[in-house]
N, C-alpha and C positions, 0 to 999 in steps of 0.2 A: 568150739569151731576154730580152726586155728587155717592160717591163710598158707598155702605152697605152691605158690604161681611159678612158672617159667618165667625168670626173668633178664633181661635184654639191656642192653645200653642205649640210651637216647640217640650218642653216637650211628646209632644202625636203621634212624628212620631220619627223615625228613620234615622240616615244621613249617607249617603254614599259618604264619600268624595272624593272615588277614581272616580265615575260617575257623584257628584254632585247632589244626588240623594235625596228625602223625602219619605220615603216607609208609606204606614200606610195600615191595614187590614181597612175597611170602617166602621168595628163593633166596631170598637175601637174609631170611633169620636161619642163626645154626639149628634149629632141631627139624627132626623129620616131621613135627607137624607144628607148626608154629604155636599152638592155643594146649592148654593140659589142664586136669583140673585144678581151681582154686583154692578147694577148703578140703579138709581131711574127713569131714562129714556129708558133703553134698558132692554134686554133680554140676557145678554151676562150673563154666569153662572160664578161660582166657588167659593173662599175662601178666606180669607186672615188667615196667620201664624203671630203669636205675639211671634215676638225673643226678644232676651235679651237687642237689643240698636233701633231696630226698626221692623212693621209690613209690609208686603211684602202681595201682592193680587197675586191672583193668577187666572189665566181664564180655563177652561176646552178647550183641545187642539184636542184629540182625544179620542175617544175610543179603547182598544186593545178587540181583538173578538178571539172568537176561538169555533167551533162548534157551530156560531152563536151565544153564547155566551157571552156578556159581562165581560170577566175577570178583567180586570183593565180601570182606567180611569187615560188619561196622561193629566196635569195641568203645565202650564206655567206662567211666572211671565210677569204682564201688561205691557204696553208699557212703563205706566208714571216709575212704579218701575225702569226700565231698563235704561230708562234716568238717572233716580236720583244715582243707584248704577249700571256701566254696567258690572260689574263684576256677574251681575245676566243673562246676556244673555243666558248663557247655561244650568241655573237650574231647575230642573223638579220637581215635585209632580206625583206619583205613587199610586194610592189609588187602592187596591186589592178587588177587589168584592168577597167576602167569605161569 
């Protein structure tokens, strides 16, 4: 199982430290669909973030709906990330479908 996330600059979201939070409008990442898959084996989606001392994956957790709607897509950090740093347990990705 080997990891091949799309991966982004910190740079290109927004942090919310009091939530823990990555905000980003969906128009604002370069590819035509922001999420691709993760692993060369499965079907599991999402992204990884390229910070300043290391790259953090991310898996697509939920969708947020509203009038049947797609408004945002909520992203979580991999299991292996959370091992490695667990101070990631509670960090989310927020991508706003605009």
């Amino acid at each position: 199982m080997k990891l091949i996330p799309k991966i982004y600059n910190y740079t290109q979201f927004t942090y919310l430290s009091d939530t823990k939070t990555f905000v980003v409008d969906e128009s604002c990442l370069s590819f035509s669909s922001c999420y691709g898959r993760l692993y060369d084996d499965a079907y599991d989606v999402g992204f990884a973030i390229k910070g300043k001392k290391s790259t953090i994956t991310f898996y697509l957790d939920e969708e947020e709906k509203k009038y049947n709607e797609i408004i945002a897509l909520i992203f979580r950090p991999v299991a292996e990330d959370v091992q490695k740093f667990p101070e990631l347990h509670d960090l989310k990705v927020v991508v706003f479908n605009d």
